[in-house]
N, C-alpha and C positions, 0 to 999 in steps of 0.2 A: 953120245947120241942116244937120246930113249929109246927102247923099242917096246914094242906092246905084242901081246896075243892077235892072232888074226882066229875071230868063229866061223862058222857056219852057222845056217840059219834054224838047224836045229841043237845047236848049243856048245858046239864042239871044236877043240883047237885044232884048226886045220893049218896051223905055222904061225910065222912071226914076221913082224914086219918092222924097219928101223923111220924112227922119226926126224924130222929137222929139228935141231938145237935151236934156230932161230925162230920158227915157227910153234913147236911146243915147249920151248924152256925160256921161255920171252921173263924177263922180271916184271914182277905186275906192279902196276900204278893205281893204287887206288883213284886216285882221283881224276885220272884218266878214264876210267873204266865208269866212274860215276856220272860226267862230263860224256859221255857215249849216252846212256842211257837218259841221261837228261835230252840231249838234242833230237833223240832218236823218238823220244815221246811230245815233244815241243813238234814237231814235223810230223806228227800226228793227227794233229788239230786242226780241223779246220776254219775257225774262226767266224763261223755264220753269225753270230747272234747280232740282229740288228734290230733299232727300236728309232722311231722314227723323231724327230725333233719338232718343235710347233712350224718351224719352216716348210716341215716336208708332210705334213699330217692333210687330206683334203679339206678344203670348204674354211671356214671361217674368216673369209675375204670381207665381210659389208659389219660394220658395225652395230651391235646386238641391238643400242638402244642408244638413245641421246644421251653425252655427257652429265648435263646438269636438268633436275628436274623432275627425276621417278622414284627420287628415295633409294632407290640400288646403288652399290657401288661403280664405278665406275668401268666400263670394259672397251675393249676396241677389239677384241676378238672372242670366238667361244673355241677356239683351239689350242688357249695358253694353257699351261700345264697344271693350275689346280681346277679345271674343268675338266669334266667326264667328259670323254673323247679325244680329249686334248693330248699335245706332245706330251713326251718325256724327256726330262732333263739333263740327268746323267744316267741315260740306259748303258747298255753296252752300245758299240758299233762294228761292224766287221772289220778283221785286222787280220795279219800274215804273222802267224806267233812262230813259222821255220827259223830255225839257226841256222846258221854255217860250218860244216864240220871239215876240215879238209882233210883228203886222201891220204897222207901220211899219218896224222895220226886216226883216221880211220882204221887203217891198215893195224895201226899197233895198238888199237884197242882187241880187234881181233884174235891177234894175234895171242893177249895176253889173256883174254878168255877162253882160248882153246889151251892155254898153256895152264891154266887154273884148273880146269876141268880134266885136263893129264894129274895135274898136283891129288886133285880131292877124288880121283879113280872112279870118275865121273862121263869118262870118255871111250868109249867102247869101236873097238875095228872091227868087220864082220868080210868075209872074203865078195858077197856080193849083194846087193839089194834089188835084187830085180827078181819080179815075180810074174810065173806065168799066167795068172787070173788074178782078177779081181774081185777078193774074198777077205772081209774082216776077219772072219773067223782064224786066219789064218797068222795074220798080225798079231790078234790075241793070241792065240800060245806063243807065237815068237817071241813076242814080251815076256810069256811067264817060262820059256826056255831058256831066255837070257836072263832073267831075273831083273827086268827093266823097270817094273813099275809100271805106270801110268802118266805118265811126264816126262816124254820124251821127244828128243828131235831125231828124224832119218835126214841126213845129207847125206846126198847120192851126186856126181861129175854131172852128168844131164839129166833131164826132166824124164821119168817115169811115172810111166800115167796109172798102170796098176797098183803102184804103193800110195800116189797121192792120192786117189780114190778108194783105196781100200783102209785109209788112216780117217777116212772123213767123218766116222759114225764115234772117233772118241774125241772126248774133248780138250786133254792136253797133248795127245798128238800130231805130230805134224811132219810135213815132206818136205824138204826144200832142196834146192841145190848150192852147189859149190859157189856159184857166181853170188848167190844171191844174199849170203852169209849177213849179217851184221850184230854186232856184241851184242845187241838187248838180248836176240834170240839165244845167242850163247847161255848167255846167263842166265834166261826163263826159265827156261826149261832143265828138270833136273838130272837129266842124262843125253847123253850126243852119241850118236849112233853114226859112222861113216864107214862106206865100204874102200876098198883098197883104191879106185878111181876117185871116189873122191878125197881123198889123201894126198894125193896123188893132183887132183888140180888146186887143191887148198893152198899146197906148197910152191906150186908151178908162180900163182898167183902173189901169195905175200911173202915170198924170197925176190921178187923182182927189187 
């Protein structure tokens, strides 16, 4: 069974905590992991681009001019598609580009990104993440007390409004919760920050 460092939030081992085998020593699947991050950005998308066809463009109902007799060529519309104004042919149209990912292997993509980021010491425990004000300044030195960098994720058990508003002024920082986890974020981001609760429901959750 792993066990890690537990910090504090100004940088210091304040004990140890032991991890799930199933949860952090998962064997990784690359292609699983790859397969997460593809669906997860496919489900992204939302698919607006729409460009109208000569069916659906207004006006060009009465015919421009008589068939035979003015020397032009021939037309029965001024909305077909090599006229200005006219449809287009093969635009895009709107389309649903979501996959389907199902909850199992959800779960063990998960799972094997938190077990990666155990591997590459990329995963840091801290005894809690809750702060009494909401102050940047304060997240910046935590970062340079933990020696976090600038690319990093806080998972916390429930929504704290102090740290997700006090992370909002950097830009690869971010707050989320336990519930809300999913592999691309794992893997964004280049360090995962979690306090003892949320460890704590991460396991609760993918040992089910």
């Amino acid at each position: 069974m792993p066990t890690v460092n537990v910090y504090n939030l100004a940088g210091e081992v304040v004990g140890e905590m032991e991890l799930s085998e199933r949860v952090f020593e998962a064997p990784i699947n690359g292609a699983l992991l790859h397969q997460a991050v593809v669906v997860h950005q496919a489900n992204q998308r939302t698919g607006r681009a729409e460009t109208k066809t000569r069916s659906q463009v207004r006006g060009g109902g009465r015919k421009p001019w008589r068939q035979k007799g003015t020397g032009r060529a021939r037309a029965g519309t001024t909305r077909a598609p090599h006229w200005r104004h006219g449809g287009v042919v093969f635009g895009p149209h709107a389309r649903d580009y979501s996959m389907r990912f199902p909850k199992k292997m959800r779960r063990a993509a998960i799972r094997q990104a938190l077990s990666a980021k155990l591997r590459d010491q990329e995963l840091l425990v801290v005894d809690s993440l809750k702060l009494s004000e909401t102050k940047t300044r304060f997240v910046a030195e935590t970062l340079d007390r933990l020696n976090l960098g600038r690319n990093v994720l806080f998972i916390t058990a429930q929504p704290e409004d102090a740290l997700k508003l006090s992370v909002r002024n950097f830009k690869d920082v971010r707050a989320t919760t336990a519930q809300s986890l999913d592999a691309y974020s794992l893997l964004k981001y280049h360090r995962l920050v979690l306090d003892r609760s949320a460890v704590e429901a991460v396991e609760g959750v993918l040992n089910a």
